[in-house]
Every structure is written in C-alpha cells, then in structure tokens.
C-alpha positions, -999 to +999 in steps of 0.1 A: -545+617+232-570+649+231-584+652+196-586+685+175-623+697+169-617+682+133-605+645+146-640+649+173-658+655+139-646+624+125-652+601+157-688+615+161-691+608+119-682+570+129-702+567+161-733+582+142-729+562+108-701+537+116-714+521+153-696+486+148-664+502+136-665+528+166-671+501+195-644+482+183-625+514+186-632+520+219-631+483+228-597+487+215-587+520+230-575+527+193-603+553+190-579+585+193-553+573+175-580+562+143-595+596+144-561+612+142-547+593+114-577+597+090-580+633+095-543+630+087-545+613+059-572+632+046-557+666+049-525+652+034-544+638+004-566+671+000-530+692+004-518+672-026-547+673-048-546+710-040-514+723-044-496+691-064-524+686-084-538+719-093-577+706-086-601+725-074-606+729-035-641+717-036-634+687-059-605+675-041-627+679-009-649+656-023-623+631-036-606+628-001-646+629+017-645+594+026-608+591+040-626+609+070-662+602+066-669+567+053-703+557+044-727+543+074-722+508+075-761+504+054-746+517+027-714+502+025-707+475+050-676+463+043-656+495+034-634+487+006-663+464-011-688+475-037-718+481-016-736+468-043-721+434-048-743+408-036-720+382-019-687+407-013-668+369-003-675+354-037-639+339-049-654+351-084-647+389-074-608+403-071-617+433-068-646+459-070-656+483-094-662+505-071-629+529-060-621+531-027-613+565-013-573+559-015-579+549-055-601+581-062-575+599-045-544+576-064-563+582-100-563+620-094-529+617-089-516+595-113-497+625-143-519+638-168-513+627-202-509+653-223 
C-alpha cells in the first residue's frame, strides 16, 4: 500500500516518538495499513466535529491531535492509560482520568444540553 503524504506524516510521527509501536509495525507488516486507518479516523472525527458539530477547525484539530499523533512512548507509555498513574496494572484502577483521544472526541460529540 503507498501512503499519502499525510499517512507518511503519521508513520514518521510514530517512528520518531512511538519506536516500539513502529517496529512492531513493521515486524508485522501492518505499518501501511496503521498509518492509513488513523489518518482515517482522524479526518473522519475532525469532519464531524467540523461540520456535525459546529466547533471550531482549530479546536477540533486539537481534539482529534492524538488519533494521528499519540504522545512518545515517555510521556505516555501505555496509550490509553493515565501517564501519570503510577502502577497503570493496579486492579484498584478501572479506568483513568485521563480521556483518551476517542473520549475527547465522543464528549464533543455527545448533544448539547440546552
């Protein structure tokens, strides 16, 4: 699969800041296909926020940012986990505090209550 100049963005975003992630990629020969789905997903989500939603393009850009561009794997190591949660396999925690890209995209989506 030949990636668009925006999918290349995203696989050079995860070789740079997400190394493990992106040799288990290649390892995998899912590279392509990854690349291509969350530059998907994000443009989908940033359409909807967009249009649907009536946000700003710049705030929605930033809402959808990690869909694309997750953190480097110092900051958040575990994507999905609060980066700042000191043992992210305690049984204690269900769930973290911090959102996930999908949720910050999911709350600005949910109707506004009027």
């Amino acid at each position: 699969m030949k990636l668009s100049s925006r999918e290349q963005e995203v696989a050079d975003h995860l070789k740079a800041c997400r190394p493990k992630m992106y040799w288990e990629l290649v390892k995998s020969g899912k590279l392509e296909e990854t690349a291509h789905q969350m530059w998907e997903e994000y443009t989908n989500q940033l359409a909807t926020l967009v249009s649907e939603k009536g946000l700003p393009y710049n705030q929605a850009q930033e809402l959808c940012q990690e869909i694309a561009f997750p953190p480097t794997e110092q900051d958040q190591p575990h994507l999905g986990e609060d980066p700042t949660a000191k043992d992210p396999t305690s049984a204690t925690t269900t769930k973290s505090p911090k959102a996930t890209p999908s949720e910050k995209v999911a709350s600005a989506l949910k109707p506004n209550k009027t």
